[in-house]
Structure formats: structure tokens, C-alpha cells
N, C-alpha and C positions, 0 to 999 in steps of 0.2 A: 504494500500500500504506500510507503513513503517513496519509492521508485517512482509511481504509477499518478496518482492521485493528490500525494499530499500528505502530511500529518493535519489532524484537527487543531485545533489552539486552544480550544477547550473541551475535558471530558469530565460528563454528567456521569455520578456513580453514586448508587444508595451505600446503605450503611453497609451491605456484605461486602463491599471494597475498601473501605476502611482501613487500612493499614499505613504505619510510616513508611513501609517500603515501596507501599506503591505509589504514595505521594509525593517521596522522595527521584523515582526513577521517572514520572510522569513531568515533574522540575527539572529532571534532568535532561530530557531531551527538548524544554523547553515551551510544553503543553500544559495550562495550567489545568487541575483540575478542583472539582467541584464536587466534592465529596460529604454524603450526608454522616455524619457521626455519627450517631445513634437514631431509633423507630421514629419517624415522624409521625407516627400514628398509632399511639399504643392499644389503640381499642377502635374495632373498627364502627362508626357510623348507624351501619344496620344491623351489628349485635345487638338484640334485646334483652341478652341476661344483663345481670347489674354489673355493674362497671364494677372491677375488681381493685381490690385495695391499693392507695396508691405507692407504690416504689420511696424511697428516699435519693434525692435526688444526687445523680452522680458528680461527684467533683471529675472536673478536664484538669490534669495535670501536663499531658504533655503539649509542647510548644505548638507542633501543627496542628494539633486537634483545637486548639485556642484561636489560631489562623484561620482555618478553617471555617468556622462555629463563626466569627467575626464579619467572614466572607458571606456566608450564607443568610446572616441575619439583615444586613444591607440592602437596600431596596434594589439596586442591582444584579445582586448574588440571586436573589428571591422570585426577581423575572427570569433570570436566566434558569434558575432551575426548574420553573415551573412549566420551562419547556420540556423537560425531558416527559411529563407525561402527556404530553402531546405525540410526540417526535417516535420514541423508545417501546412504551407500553402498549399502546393500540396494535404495534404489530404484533407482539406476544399473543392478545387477544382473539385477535386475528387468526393466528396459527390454530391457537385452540379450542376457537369455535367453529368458525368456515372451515377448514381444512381436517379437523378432531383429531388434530395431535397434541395428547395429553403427555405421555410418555415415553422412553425410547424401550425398543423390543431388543434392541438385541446388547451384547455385552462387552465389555474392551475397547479402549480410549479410540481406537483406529475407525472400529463397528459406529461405535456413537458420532465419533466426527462423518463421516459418508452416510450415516442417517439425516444426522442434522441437513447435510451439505442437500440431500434430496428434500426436504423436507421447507429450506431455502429457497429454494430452486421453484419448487412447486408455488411457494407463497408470491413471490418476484412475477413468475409467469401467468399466475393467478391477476398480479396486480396491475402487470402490463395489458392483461387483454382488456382487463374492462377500461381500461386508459384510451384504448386505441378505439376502442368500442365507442365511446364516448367523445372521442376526438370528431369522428368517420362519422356519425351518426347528423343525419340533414334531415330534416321534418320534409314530406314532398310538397313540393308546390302544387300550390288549389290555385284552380283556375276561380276567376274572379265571379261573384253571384252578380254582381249588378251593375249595372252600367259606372254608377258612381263609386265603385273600387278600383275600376279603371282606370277614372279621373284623379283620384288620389295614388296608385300605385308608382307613379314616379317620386312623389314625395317620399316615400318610403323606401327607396332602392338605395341599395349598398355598393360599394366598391368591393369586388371579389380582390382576392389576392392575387391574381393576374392583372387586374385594370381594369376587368369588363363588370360593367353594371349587371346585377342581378336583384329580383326582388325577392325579399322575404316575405 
């Protein structure tokens, strides 16, 4: 990807990424990232048991996780992250709704990556055709009922993307 495409400049990562090492080598190659500390959401929403007693609040002792926590609290830090469930999560959903892949079948790092990589693949090609589908897709042209759609149909005419007027 860094050959190809590019490095990102920023990467969106919940609290399972958490780590100083990864925050450390993501600084290192000059990518900041945006990493959540700990559950943004400790009780979800539409649980209806009773909210369970609550935690004593953790002390951040160490230095990034202080940075961090600093970054995220910012009203910049705060749009920006609020893209990632935009951006990140809908396609996970995606995966495991439309497509019903919940879990991998088969076993060993090699199996799992060539399931994913099909499983990618299928989601992408999923997502181009209905792109393409919706590009291609022209309502057909109705011939006009009344004399006086006639007389208005020029007002209403477009520039095709060649040059040539067309009405919609």
C-alpha cells in the first residue's frame, strides 16, 4: 500500500488497539493516530436490564494514553473520530447482514486470511455493481401528453455530456 496508494495521515482505532507500541510505530512512520482508550460505551443504549454498578474510575498514568485522551476530547479529535462510524463500521454490517458472514469456517492464519480475502472481494463486487447500476440507470423518456409540454420542454432541457441537448 505505501508503494501503491499512499500511507493514511490518520488512523481511526477503538480501544482493542490501544497499545504504546502501536502508537509508538504509527508516530513512527509519521501517521498520527486516533486511538480510543478505553469502552466508549459501557452499557449499550437498548439494554433494558438495569444498568450495572458503576466501575471506579481508572487513573491514565501513562504519557500517550494522557495525549491521546487530550486529542480525543477536542472538538476536532471528536469530528474526526466520529467518522470512523461512518466510514469503518457500516461495512462490517454490511458483511454480516447482506452477505451472512458471521464467522470464518475454516482454520489456520493462511485459511482465515483467503476467506476473508473472498469474503472482501464478494463485498467490493457487491458494492460496485449496485454503483454502476445506479450510475447507468436513465428513467425512459415519455413522450409529451399535451401540446403544452411541448411548449415548455425546451425550458427544461439539459446539456448531455457530449454537448447535445437532451430532455429530461
Amino acid at each position: 500500500m505505501e508503494n501503491t496508494i499512499g500511507l493514511p495521515r490518520t488512523v481511526l482505532a477503538d480501544a482493542g488497539f490501544a497499545s504504546s507500541a502501536a502508537v509508538t510505530k504509527l508516530e513512527a512512520r509519521e501517521i498520527e493516530p486516533l486511538v480510543a482508550i478505553a469502552k466508549t460505551q459501557p452499557h449499550r443504549p437498548c439494554d433494558f436490564r438495569p444498568p450495572p454498578q458503576p466501575k471506579p474510575t481508572r487513573r491514565i498514568r501513562e504519557p500517550w494514553r494522557l495525549v491521546m485522551k487530550a486529542k480525543l476530547e477536542s472538538d476536532d479529535g471528536k469530528a474526526r473520530y466520529k467518522k470512523r462510524k461512518q466510514t469503518v463500521e457500516p461495512v462490517f454490517g454490511i458483511i454480516k447482514s447482506a452477505i451472512g458472514f458471521t464467522r470464518f469456517h475454516l482454520r489456520s492464519r493462511e485459511k482465515v486470511a483467503t476467506e476473508w480475502l473472498v469474503v472482501a472481494l464478494a463485498s467490493n463486487c457487491r458494492r460496485l455493481c449496485r454503483l454502476r447500476t445506479a450510475r447507468t440507470y436513465r428513467p425512459k423518456k415519455r413522450e409529451p401528453d399535451h401540446e403544452s409540454d411541448r411548449l415548455l420542454e425546451p425550458l427544461f432541457a439539459t446539456q448531455d455530456t457530449k454537448g447535445a441537448q437532451r430532455s429530461e
